[in-house]
C-alpha positions in Angstrom: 46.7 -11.0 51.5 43.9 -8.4 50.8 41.0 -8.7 54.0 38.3 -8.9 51.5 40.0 -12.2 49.9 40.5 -13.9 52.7 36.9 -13.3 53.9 35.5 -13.5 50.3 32.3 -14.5 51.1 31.3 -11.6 53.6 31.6 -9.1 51.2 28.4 -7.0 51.0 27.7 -8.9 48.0 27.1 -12.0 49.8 25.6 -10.3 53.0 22.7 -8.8 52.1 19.7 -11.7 50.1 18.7 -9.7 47.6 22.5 -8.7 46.1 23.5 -12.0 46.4 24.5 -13.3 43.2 27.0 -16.0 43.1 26.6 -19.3 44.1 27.5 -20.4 47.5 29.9 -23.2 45.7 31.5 -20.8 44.0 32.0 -19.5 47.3 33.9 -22.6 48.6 35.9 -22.7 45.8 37.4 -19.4 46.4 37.9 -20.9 49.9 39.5 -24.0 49.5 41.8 -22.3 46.5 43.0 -20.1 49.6 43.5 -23.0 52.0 45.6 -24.6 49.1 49.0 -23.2 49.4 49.0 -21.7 46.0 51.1 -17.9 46.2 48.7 -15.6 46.4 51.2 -12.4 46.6 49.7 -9.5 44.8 51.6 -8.5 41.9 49.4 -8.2 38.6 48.7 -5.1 37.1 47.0 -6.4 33.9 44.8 -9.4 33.4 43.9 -10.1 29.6 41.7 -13.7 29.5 40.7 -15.2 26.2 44.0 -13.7 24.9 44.8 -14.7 21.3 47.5 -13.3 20.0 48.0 -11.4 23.6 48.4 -7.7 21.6 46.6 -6.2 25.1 49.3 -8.1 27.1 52.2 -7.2 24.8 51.3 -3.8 25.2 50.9 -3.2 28.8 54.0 -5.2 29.3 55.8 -2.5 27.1 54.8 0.1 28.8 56.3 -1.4 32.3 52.8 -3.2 33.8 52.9 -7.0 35.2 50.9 -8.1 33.1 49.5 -11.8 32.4 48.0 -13.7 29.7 45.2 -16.3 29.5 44.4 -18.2 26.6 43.7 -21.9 25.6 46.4 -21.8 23.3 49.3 -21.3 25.6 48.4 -24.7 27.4 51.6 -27.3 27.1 51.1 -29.8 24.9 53.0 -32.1 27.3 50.1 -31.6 29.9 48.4 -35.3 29.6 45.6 -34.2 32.1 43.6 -31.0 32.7 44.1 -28.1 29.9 45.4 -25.3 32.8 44.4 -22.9 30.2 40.8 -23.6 29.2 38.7 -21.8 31.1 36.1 -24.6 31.1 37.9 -27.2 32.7 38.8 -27.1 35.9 42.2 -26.2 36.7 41.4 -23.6 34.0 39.4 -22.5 36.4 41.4 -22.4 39.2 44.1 -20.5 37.7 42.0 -17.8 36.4 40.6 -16.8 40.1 44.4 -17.4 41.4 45.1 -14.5 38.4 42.5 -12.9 39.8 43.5 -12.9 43.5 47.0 -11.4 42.6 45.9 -8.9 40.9 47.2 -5.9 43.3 45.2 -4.4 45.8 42.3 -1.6 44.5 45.2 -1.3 41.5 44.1 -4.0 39.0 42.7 -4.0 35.7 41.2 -7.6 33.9 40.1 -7.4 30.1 37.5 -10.7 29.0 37.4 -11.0 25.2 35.1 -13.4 25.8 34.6 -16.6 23.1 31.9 -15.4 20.4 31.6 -17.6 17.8 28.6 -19.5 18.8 27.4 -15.6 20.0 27.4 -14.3 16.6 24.7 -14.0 13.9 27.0 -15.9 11.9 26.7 -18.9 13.6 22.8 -18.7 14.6 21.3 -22.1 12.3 23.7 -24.4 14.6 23.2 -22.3 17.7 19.5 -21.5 17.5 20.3 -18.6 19.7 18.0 -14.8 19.3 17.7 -11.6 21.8 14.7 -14.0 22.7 16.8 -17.3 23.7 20.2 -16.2 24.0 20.5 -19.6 26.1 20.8 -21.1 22.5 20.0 -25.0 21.4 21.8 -26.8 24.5 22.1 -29.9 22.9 24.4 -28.8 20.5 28.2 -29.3 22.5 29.4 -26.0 20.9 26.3 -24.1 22.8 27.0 -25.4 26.0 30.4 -25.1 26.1 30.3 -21.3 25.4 27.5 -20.9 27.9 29.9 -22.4 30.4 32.5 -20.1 29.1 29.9 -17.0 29.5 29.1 -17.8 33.0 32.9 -18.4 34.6 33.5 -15.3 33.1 30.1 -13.8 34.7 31.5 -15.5 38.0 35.3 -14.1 37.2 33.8 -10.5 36.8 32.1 -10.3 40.0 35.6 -11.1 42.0 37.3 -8.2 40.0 34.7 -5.9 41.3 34.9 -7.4 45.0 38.2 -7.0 44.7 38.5 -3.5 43.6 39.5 -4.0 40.0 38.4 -2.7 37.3 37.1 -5.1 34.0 36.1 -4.7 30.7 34.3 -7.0 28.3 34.7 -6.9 24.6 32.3 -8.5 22.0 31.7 -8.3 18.3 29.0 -6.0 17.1 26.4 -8.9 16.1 27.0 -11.0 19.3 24.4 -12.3 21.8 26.3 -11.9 24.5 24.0 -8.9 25.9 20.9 -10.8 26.1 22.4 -13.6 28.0 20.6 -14.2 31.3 22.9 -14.7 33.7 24.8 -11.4 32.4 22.2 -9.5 32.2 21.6 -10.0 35.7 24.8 -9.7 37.0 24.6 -6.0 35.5 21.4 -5.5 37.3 23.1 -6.3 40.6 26.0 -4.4 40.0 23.6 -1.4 39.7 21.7 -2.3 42.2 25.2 -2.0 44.5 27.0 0.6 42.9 24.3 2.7 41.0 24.0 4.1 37.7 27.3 4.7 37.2 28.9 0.9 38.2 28.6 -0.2 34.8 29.1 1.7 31.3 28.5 0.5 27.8 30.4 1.8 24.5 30.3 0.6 20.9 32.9 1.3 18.6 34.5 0.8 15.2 37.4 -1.1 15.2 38.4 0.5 12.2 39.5 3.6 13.7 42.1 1.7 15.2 43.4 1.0 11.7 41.8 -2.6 11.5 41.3 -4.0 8.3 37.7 -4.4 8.4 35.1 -1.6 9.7 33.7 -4.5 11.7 31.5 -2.9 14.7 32.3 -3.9 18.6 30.9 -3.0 21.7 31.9 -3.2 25.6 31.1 -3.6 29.2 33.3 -1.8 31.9 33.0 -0.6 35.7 34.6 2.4 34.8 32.9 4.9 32.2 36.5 5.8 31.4 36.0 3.0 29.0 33.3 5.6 26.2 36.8 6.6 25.3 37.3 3.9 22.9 34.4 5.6 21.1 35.4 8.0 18.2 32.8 8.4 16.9 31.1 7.9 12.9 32.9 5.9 10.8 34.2 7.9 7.5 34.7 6.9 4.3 38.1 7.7 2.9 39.9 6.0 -0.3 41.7 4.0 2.0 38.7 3.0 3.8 37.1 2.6 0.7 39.1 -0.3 -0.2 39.2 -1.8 3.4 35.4 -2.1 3.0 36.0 -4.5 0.0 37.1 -7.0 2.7 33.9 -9.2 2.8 34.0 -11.6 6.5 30.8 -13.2 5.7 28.7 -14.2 2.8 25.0 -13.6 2.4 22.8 -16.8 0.4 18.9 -17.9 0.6 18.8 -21.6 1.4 16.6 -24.5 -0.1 13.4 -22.6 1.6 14.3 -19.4 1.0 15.3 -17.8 4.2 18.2 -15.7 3.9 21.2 -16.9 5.4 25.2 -16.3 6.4 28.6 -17.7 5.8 31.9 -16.6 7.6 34.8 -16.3 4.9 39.1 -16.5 5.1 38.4 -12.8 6.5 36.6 -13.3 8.8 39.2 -15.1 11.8 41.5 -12.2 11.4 39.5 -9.9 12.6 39.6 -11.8 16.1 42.7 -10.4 16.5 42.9 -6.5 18.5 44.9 -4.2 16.3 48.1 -2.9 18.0 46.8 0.6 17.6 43.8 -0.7 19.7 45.6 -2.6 22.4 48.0 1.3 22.6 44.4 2.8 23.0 44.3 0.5 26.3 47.4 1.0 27.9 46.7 4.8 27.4 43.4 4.4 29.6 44.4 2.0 31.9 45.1 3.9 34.6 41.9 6.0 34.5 40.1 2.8 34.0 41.5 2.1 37.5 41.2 5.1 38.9 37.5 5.1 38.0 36.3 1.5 39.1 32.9 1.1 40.0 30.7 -1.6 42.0 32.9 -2.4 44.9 30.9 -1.4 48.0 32.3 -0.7 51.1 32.4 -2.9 54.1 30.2 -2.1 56.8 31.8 0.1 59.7 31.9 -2.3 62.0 33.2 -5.0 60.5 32.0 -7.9 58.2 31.2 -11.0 59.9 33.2 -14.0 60.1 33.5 -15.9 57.4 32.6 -19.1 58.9 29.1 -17.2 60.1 28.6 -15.8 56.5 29.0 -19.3 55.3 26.8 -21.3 57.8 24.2 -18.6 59.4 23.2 -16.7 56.2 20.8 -17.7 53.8 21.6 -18.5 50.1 19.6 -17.6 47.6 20.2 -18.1 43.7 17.2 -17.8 41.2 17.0 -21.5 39.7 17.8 -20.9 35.9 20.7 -18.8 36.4 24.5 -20.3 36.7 23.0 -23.9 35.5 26.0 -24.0 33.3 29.0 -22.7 35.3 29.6 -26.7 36.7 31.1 -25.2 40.2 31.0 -28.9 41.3 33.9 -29.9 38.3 36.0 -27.0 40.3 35.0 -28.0 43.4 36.1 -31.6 43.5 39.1 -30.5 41.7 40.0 -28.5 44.2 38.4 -30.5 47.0 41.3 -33.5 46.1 44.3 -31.5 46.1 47.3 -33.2 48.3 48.1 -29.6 49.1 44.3 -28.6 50.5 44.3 -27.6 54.4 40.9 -27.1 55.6 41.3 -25.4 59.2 39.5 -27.2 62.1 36.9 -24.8 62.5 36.1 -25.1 59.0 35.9 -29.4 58.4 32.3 -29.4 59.2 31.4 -26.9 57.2 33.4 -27.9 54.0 31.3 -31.0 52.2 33.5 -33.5 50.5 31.2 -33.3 47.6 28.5 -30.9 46.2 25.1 -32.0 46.1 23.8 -32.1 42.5 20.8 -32.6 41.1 
């Protein structure tokens, strides 16, 4: 097992105050998922969560990578308890930072098409969300279950780059996703660590990749290897012509006049990454590795013990960031398993609950 898993917590980014940016639960999750038993060998090439139809996955498997997909949809039905594919509960959870931890070593790559509809301009009279609030109406269920999505995968994005991985993060053209607080400041840490360079952004149209719609996209990546998928302005050929004739949403005024819009049959296929798309992946992958950003190196004499890290070093997390990640569901998931074995050193560290409230 890779040093810097075992001894998650003394990475650099938990060392040093003012780059730290997880939660300390999080922290003991990590822990407690290593003290579980669970295989942790390193054999994953290719991470793809919020898969879909898995046409990244497909493709890198083709072309000879270990590759895995994640998606709420490949949960058996048969399962009575926990959904071990939904991200939001907790053995969802757990399995994505188990992924995570077998990716191999400095050699991964993880892809997050995170989870947009309540993101999108679409969806913005139920969600109440703007570049303003991008926190959205939290009493509606739909908004808080994507913000819990949004922050895992903020959480998830952070151990790719401690471990040497490279990520990317795809999201619609119109979606919110960029404003989102606790995103935005996990980019301004990963600067702050890596430099300028430790995260790139690109846009694209997804119909150069023969989609059927133009539809615009645009991505997050530790690797500028990823302005590739940019090719630049759209053209209008016959054939593209007639693709633009493929309406997703509809425009209308309600009862007080304010203009508003309407997703149509169109508009859920274009969730889905064209194969020429997902090819466009596997033929940067390996750059994408090669060019990984953000992971700093540890300090030349060492990091400190883990158990030090844990119990000397001061935690520090502004208040109204993470507020919707719920580390304590994957905690006491993880804190009952038959197969836990907390080492002795360790059973005064480890609470048997997390303090809420």
């Amino acid at each position: 097992m890779y040093a810097l898993c075992i001894s998650f917590p003394t990475h650099p980014y938990f060392v040093e105050p003012h780059h730290l940016v997880l939660l300390q639960e999080f922290a003991f999750c990590i822990l407690l998922i290593l003290w579980s038993g669970f295989d942790l060998r390193q054999e994953f090439s290719y991470i793809e969560y919020f898969a879909g139809m898995g046409n990244l996955t497909r493709c890198m498997k083709s072309a000879q990578y270990r590759s895995i997909r994640l998606d709420i949809k490949d949960h058996s039905p048969e399962t009575k308890k926990n959904n071990y594919m939904d991200l939001a509960s907790a053995a969802g959870m757990a399995l994505a930072v188990i992924v995570l931890l077998k990716g191999l070593h400095d050699d991964f790559a993880s892809h997050y098409g995170m989870k947009c509809s309540s993101l999108c301009k679409v969806n913005v009279v139920t969600s109440m969300r703007s570049a303003c609030s991008s926190l959205g109406y939290t009493g509606h269920p739909s908004v808080m279950l994507t913000n819990k999505l949004l922050e895992r995968m903020c959480a998830l994005v952070l151990l790719t780059t401690c471990l040497g991985g490279a990520w990317t993060v795809e999201q619609p053209g119109g979606s919110l996703m960029e404003f989102f607080p606790t995103w935005r400041f996990v980019v301004q840490n990963l600067f702050r660590v890596g430099g300028p360079a430790a995260v790139s952004t690109v846009k694209w149209w997804m119909q150069h990749y023969k989609a059927p719609t133009a539809k615009r996209h645009y991505g997050y990546a530790n690797s500028p290897v990823v302005r590739r998928l940019d090719r630049g302005t759209l053209q209008r050929t016959k054939h593209g012509s007639d693709q633009q004739k493929i309406q997703t949403c509809e425009k209308y005024y309600d009862g007080s006049g304010k203009l508003r819009y309407k997703g149509t049959r169109h508009l859920k296929g274009t969730e889905i990454y064209p194969m020429a798309f997902a090819r466009a992946m596997v033929d940067m992958v390996e750059d994408l590795k090669a060019g990984a950003k953000g992971k700093p190196e540890l300090p030349a004499q060492g990091a400190p013990p883990a158990l030090y890290t844990m119990t000397q070093l001061e935690w520090n997390t502004p208040e109204d960031l993470w507020t919707f990640a719920d580390f304590d569901q994957l905690f006491t998931y993880l804190r009952g398993s038959k197969r836990l074995r907390i080492p002795l050193e360790w059973r005064n560290v480890i609470p048997s609950k997390l303090k809420t409230g």
